[in-house]
ROKOLBA-970938 format. One record per residue: residue in three letters; x, y, z of N, C-alpha, C, CB in turn. Coordinates in steps of 0.2 Angstrom, whole numbers, plus 5000, padded with zeros to 4 digits. Each point is the difference from the previous one (the first is absolute). Glycine has a CB too. Layout:
ROKOLBA-970938
AlaXYZXYZXYZXYZ/...
end
This chain:
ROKOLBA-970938
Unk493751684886499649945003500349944999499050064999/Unk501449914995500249955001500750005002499249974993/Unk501350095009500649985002499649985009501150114990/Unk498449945010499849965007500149945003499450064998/Unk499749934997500149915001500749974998498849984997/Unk501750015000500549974998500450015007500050024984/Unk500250045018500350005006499749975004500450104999/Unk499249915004499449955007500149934998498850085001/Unk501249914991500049905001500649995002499249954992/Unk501450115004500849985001499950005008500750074988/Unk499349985016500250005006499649935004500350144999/Unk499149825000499649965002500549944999498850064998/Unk501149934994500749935001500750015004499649984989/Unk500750075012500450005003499850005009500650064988/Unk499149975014499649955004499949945003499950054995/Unk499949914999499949925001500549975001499250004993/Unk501250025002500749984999500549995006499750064990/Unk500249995013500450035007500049975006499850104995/Unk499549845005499749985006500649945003498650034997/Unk501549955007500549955003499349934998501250095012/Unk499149864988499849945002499849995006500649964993/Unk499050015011499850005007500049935001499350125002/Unk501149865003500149935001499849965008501150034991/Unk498549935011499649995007500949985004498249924995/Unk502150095012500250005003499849965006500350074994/Unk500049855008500049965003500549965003499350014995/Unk500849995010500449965003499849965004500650064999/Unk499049885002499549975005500249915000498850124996/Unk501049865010500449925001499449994998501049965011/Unk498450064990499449955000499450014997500349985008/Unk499950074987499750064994499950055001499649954997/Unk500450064997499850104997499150005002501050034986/Unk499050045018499450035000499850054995500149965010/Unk499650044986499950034994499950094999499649874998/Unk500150145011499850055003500550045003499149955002/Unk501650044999500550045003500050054997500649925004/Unk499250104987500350034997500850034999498849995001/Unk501649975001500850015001500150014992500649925013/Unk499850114984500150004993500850044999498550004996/Unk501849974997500550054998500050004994500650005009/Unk499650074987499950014994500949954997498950135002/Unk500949864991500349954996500750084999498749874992/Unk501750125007500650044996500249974993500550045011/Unk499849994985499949994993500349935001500150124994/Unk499849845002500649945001499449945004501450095003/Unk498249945001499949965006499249974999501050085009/Unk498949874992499249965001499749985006500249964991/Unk499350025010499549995004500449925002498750074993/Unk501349905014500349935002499749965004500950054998/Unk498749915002499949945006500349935000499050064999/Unk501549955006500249924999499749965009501550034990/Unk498249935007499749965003500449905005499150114989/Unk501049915015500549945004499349935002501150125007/Unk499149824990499649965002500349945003499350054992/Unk500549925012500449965004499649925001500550125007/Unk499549824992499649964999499350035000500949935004/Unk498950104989499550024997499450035006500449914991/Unk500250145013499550045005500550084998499649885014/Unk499950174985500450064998500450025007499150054991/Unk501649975009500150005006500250095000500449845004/Unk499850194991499950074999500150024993500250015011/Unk499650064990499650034993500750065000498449995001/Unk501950044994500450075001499850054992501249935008/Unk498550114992499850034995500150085002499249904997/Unk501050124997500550084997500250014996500350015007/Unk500150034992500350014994500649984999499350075000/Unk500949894993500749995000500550044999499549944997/Unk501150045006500450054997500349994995500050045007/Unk500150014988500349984992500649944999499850134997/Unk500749875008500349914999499949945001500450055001/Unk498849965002499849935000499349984997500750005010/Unk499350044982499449994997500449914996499350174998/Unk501049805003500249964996499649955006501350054992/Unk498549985015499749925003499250015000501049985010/Unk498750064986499550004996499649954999500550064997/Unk499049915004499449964997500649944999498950094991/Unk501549885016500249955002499849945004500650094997/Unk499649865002499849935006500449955001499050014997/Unk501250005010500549975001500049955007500450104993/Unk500149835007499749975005500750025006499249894992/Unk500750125013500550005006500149965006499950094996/Unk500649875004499949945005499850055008501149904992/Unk498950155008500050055008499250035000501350064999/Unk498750004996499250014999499749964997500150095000/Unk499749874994499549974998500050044992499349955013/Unk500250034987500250034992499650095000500049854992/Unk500350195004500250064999499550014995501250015003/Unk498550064997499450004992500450094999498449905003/Unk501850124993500150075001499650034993501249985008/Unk498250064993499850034993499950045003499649954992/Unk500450115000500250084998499550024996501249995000/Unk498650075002499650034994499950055001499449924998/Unk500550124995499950075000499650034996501050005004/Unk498449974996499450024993499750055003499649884994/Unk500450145014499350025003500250005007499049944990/Unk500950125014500150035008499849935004499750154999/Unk500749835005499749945007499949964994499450065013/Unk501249904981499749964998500449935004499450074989/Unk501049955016500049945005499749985005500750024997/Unk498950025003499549995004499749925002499850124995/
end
């Protein structure tokens, strides 16, 4: 009885373990609708992304997904650009659609 249970929880954590990250997918000039449910799962390496474009303090678009692993360095970044306006780019990966 207990190799049972011990196998069931082993195989259960592995499991858990196994699930990808799920990250909301957007590409939108004039926002995300939160209803598309477009999503793609994170690969090892990779997090949750929304960088957000603002232009004399009017959002002028949203891009959210997943990073890919060589550009976790533009991470929970803010930046001013004389073209777009200033840049907000955060990353997270605590919890599915937490770019949402």
């Amino acid at each position: 009885m207990t190799r049972i249970l011990l196998f069931s929880l082993a195989a259960l954590l592995c499991y858990i373990q196994s699930e990808a990250l799920k990250c909301v997918v957007c590409k939108m000039l004039t926002g995300c609708e939160k209803t598309t449910g477009v999503t793609c799962e994170a690969l090892p390496g990779q997090q949750c992304v929304a960088t957000r474009v603002f232009k004399v303090k009017i959002r002028d678009f949203t891009l959210k997904g997943c990073t890919l692993p060589e550009d976790n360095h533009k991470c929970n970044s803010f930046k001013e650009d004389q073209i777009w306006g200033t840049i907000n780019t955060t990353c997270c990966n605590d919890q599915d659609h937490c770019n949402e």
